[in-house]
C-alpha positions in Angstrom: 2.4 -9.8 22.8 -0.3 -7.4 21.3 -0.6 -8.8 17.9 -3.4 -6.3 16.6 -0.8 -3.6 17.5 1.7 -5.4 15.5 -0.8 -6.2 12.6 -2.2 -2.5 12.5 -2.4 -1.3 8.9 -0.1 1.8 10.5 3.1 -0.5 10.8 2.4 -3.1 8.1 2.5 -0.4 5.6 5.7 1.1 6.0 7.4 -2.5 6.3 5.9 -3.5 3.4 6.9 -0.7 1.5 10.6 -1.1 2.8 10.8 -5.0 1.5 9.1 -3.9 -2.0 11.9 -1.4 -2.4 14.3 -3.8 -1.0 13.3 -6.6 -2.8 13.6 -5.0 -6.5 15.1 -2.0 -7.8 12.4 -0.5 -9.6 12.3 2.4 -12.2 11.2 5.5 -10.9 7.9 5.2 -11.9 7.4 2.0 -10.2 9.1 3.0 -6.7 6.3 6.5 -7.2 3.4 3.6 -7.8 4.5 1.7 -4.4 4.9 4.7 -2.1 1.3 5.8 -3.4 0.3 2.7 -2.7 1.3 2.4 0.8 -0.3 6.0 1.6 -3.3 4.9 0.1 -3.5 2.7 2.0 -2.3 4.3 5.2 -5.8 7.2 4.2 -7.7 4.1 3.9 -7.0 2.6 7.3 -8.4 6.0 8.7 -11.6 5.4 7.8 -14.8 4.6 10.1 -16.1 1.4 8.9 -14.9 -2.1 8.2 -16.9 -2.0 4.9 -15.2 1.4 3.8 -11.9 0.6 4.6 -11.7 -2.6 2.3 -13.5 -0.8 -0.1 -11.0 1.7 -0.2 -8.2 -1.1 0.6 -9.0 -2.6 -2.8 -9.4 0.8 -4.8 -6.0 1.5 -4.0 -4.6 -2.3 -5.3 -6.4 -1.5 -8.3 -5.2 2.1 -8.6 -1.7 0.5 -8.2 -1.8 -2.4 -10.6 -2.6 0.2 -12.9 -0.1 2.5 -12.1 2.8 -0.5 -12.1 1.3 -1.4 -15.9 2.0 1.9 -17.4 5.2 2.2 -15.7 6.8 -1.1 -16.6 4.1 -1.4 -19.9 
């Protein structure tokens, strides 16, 4: 079994996205905030260095949190 295959940001995304969605049926806003999330994240896994991409990794959690608080605040 390759696990890093499995565990690649590329298909952890997508599932993760599905089972938000899944999970709760969120107002607009917040379905918009999860979906930007997971392509954040999905630009973020593109990017050269290990440093970067959890720099990035975390900028979109934050951008997201804030995006979930106005939509549900």
């Amino acid at each position: 079994m390759n696990l890093p295959r499995i565990a690649s940001p590329r298909t952890l995304v997508p599932v993760l996205a599905l089972a938000a969605g899944l999970a709760a049926a969120a107002p607009v806003q917040g379905a918009s905030c999860v979906q930007g999330y997971a392509q954040c994240l999905v630009d973020a896994s593109d990017l050269a260095a290990w440093w970067q991409r959890t720099a990035a990794g975390i900028d979109c959690y934050l951008d997201a949190v804030a995006c979930l608080k106005g939509a549900y605040g």
